[in-house]
C-alpha positions as CSV (number, residue, x, y, z in Angstrom):
1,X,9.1,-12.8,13.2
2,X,12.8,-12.0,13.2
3,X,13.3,-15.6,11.8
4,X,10.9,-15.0,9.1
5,X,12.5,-11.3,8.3
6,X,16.0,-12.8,7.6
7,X,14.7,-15.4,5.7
8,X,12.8,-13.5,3.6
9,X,15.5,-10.9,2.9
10,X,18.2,-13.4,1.9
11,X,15.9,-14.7,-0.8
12,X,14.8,-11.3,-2.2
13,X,17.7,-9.7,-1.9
14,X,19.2,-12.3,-4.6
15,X,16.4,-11.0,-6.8
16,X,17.5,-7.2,-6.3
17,X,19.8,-5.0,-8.7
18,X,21.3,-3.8,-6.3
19,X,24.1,-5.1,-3.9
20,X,23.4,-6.7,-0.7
21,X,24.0,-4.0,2.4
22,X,23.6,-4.6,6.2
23,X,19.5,-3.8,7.9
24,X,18.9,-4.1,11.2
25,X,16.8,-6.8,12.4
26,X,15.0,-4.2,14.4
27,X,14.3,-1.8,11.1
28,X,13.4,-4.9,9.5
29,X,10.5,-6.3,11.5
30,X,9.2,-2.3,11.9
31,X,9.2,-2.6,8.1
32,X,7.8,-5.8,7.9
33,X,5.0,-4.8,10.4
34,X,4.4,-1.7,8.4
35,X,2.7,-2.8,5.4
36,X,-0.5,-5.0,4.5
37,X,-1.3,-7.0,1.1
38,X,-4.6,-4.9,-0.5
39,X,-7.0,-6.4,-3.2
40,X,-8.9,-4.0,-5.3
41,X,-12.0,-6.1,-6.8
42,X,-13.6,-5.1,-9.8
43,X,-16.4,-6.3,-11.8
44,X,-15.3,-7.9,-15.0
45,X,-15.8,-6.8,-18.8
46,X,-18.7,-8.9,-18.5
47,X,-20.4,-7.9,-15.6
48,X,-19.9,-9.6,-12.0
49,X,-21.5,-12.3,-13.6
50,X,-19.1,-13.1,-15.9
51,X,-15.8,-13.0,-13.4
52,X,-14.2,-10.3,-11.9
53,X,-10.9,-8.4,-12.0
54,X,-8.5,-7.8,-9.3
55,X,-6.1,-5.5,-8.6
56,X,-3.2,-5.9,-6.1
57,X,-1.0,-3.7,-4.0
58,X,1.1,-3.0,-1.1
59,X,-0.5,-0.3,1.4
60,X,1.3,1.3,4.6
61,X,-0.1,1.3,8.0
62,X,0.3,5.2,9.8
63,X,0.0,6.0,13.0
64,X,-0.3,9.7,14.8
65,X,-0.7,9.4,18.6
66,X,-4.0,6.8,18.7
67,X,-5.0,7.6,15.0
68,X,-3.6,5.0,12.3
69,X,-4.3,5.7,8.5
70,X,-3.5,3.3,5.0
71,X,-1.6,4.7,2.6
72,X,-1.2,3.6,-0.7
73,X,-1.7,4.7,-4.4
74,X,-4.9,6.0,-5.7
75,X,-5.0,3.9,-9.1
76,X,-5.1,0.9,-6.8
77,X,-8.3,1.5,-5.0
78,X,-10.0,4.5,-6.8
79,X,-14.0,3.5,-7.5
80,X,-13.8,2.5,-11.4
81,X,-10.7,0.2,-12.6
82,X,-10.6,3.1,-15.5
83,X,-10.9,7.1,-15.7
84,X,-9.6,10.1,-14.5
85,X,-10.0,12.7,-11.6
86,X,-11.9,10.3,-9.2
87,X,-12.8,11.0,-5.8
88,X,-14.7,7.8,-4.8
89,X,-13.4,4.2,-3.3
90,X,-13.8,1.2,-4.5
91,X,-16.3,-1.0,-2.5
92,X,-15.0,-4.1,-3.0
93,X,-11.3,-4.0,-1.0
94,X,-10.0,-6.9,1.2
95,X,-6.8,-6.3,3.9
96,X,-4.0,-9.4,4.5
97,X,-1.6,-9.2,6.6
98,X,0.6,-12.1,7.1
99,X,4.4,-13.0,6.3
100,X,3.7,-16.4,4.4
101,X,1.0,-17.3,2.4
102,X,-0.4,-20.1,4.0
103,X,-1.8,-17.7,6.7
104,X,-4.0,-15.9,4.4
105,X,-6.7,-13.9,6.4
106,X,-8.5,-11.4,4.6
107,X,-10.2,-8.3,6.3
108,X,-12.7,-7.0,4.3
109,X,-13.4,-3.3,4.8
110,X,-16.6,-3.5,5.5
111,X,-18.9,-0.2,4.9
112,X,-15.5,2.1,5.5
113,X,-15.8,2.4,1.7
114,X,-19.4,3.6,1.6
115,X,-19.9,6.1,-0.8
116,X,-22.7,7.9,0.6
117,X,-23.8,11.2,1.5
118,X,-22.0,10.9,4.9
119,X,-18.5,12.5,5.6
120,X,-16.1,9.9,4.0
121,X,-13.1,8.6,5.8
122,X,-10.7,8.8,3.1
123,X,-9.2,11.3,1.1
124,X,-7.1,11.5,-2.8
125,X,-4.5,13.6,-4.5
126,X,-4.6,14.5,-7.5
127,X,-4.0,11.5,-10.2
128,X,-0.6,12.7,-10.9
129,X,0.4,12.8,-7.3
130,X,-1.4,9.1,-6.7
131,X,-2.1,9.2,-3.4
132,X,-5.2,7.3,-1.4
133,X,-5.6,8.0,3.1
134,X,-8.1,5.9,4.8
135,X,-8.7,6.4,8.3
136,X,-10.3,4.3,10.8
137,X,-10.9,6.9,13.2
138,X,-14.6,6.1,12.5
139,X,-16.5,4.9,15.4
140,X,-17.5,1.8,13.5
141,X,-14.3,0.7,12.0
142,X,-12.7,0.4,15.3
143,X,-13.1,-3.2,14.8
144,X,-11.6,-3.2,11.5
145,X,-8.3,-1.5,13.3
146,X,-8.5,-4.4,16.0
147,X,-8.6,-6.7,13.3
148,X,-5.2,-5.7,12.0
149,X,-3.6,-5.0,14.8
150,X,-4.4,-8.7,16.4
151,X,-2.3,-10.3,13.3
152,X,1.2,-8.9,12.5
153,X,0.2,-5.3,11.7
154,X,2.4,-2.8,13.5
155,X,2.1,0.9,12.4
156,X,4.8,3.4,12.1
157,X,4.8,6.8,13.4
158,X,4.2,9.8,10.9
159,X,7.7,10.7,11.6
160,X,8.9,8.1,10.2
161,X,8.4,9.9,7.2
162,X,11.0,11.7,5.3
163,X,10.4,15.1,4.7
164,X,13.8,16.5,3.6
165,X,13.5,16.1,-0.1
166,X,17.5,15.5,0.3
167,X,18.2,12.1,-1.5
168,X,20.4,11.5,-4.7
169,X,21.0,8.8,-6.9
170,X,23.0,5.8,-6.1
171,X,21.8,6.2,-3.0
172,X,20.5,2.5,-1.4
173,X,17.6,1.8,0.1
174,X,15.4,-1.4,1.5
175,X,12.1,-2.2,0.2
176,X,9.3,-4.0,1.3
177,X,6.6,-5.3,-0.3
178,X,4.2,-8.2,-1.5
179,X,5.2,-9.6,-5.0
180,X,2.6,-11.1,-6.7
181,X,3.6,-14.0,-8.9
182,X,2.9,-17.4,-11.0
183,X,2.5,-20.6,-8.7
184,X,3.8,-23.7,-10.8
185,X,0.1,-24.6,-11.1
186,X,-0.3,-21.4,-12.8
187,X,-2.2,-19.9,-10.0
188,X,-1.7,-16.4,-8.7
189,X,0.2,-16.4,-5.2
190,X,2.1,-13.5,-3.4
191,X,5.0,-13.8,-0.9
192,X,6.2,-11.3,1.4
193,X,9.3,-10.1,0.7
194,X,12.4,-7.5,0.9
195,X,15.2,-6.4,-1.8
196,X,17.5,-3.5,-1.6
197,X,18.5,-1.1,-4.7
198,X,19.0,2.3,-5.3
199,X,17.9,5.9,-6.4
200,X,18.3,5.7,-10.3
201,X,17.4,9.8,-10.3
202,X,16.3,12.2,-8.1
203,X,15.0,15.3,-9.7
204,X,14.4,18.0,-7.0
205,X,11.6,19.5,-9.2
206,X,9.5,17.0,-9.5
207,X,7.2,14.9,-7.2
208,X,8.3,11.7,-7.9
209,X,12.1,10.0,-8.9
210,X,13.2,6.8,-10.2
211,X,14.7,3.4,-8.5
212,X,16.8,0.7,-10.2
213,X,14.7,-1.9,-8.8
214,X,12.3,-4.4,-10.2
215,X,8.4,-3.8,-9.7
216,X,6.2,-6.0,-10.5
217,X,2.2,-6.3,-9.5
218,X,1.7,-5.9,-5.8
219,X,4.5,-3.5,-5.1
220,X,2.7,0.0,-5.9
221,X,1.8,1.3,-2.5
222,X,4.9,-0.3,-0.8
223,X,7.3,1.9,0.9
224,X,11.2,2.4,0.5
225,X,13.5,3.0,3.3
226,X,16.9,5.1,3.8
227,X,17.5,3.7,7.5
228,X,14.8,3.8,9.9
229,X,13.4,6.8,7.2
230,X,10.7,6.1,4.4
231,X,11.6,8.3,1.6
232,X,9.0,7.6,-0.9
233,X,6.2,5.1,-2.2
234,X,5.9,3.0,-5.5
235,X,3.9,4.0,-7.9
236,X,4.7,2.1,-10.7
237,X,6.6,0.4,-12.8
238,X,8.4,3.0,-15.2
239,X,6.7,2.5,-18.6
240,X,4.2,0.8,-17.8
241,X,0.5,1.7,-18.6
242,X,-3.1,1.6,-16.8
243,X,-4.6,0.0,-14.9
244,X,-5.9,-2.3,-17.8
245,X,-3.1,-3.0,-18.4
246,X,-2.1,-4.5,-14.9
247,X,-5.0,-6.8,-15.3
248,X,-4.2,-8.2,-18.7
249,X,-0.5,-8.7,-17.7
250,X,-0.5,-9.0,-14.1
251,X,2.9,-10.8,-13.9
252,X,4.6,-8.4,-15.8
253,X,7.8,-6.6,-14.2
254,X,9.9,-4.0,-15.3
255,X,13.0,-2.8,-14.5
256,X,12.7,0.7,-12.8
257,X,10.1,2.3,-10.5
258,X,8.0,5.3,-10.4
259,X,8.2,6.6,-6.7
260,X,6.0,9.4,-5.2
261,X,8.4,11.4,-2.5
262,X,7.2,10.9,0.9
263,X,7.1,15.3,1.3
264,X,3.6,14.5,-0.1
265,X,2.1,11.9,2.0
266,X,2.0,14.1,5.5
267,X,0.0,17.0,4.2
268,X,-2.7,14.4,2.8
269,X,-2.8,13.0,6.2
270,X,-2.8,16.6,7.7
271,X,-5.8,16.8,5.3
272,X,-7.7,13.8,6.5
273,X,-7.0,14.7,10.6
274,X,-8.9,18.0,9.7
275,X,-12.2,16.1,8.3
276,X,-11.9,14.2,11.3
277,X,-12.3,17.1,13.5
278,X,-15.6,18.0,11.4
279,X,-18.5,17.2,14.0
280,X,-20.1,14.9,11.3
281,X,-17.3,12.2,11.0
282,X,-18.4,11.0,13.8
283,X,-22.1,10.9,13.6
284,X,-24.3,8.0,14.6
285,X,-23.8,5.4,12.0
286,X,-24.4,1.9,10.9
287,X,-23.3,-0.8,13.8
288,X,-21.4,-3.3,11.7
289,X,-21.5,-6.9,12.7
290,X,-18.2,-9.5,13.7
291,X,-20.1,-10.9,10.8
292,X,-19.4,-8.1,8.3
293,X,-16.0,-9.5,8.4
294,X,-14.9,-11.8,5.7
295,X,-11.6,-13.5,7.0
């Protein structure tokens, strides 16, 4: 894994703004391990029938004592590709985690985005804060959790989570994500990857600040690091428009990124931990099948 982390951060870094600086191998591989590739399916203009439409992001693996939570934006995985103020998942979402992409395995979530009547095991911010928690504390997605865990997922503790709100710009960070990007056959692939940049501005009265770095599809969701610290998430690519807009141009990158600050992302988790604690989340449920899982 340490191999794979050096490689992979001498070849991105030559795509960053920013200059090269000196990360651990040990900060590396917790970064590495921190984060999974996500596709968001949806059904196409025409109908599933006629194709479908997929968005891609980055999402972060929590963990809390024995509980362990994704985290990534709520564009990326919100029920409808378009509209505002949703509360509802998408159904269709798929889980990789690998460092190359010859070892695809896909996880899909299997009934952990039901949107019934039962107590849900996810929760959103607001649209403007862009936020999406899943939990697998759920009896039946202990499987799913296993899943990750058997490949290269490694969660991070909640505290590695910023919450000073003291960061300025110039400052550098490290970033990992997936990059999706054009194959020479014209096919969509993704690699695994780390770059380093820095804080272009960061406004204390706001909720989100700006990087110097280049985002392009894949990265929303992924996190940035000041040390062994994550300060923030992407949100997006600064200027750039919906999610309709991801789909028609999905190789598109820009040169500066939206970033959520990481003060937000504990209180959402907070949030979920206490409708865990409800005496429904846990209610008898649907026994999903080593079947269910499409890998």
């Amino acid at each position: 894994m340490k191999k794979i982390a050096i490689l992979l951060l001498a070849l991105c870094c030559k795509l960053s703004m920013a200059q090269s600086w000196s990360v651990s191998s040990k900060t590396m591989d917790l970064a590495f391990g921190s984060i999974v590739y996500l596709e968001s399916v949806y059904p196409g203009p025409g109908g599933a029938k006629a194709g479908t439409d997929t968005l891609t992001a980055t999402g972060i693996l929590f963990k809390d004592s024995a509980r362990v939570y994704l985290v990534t934006t709520k564009h990326s995985v919100q029920r409808a590709l378009l509209g505002k103020n949703q509360h509802l998942l998408n159904t269709n979402i798929t889980l990789t985690v690998s460092a190359v992409p010859d070892r695809i395995k896909k996880i899909k979530l299997p009934l952990l985005t039901a949107n019934d009547s039962r107590v849900k095991p996810y929760v959103f911010s607001s649209d403007e804060e862009d936020i999406a928690v899943l939990s697998f504390q759920k009896k039946r997605f202990k499987r799913v959790l296993a899943f990750l865990l058997k490949d290269e997922a490694r969660p991070l503790p909640v505290d590695s989570l910023d919450l000073s709100d003291d960061h300025y710009p110039d400052e550098d960070f490290f970033h990992p994500s997936y990059m999706v990007y054009k194959a020479k056959t014209g096919a969509k692939t993704w690699s695994k990857g780390l770059g380093t940049a820095k804080i272009k501005t960061y406004p204390d009265a706001s909720n989100n600040f700006v990087i110097s770095d280049y985002i392009s599809a894949g990265r929303s969701g992924s996190p940035l690091f000041v040390n062994d610290k994550i300060i923030g998430m992407v949100k997006n690519g600064e200027g750039m428009g919906t999610n309709a807009d991801a789909i028609r141009d999905p190789f598109k990158a820009v040169k500066a990124g939206i970033v959520i600050k990481a003060t937000l992302i504990l209180p959402l988790i907070r949030k979920m931990q206490q409708i865990e604690n409800m005496p429904e989340f846990n209610a008898p449920d649907i026994e999903i099948k080593p079947s269910a899982f499409k890998r």
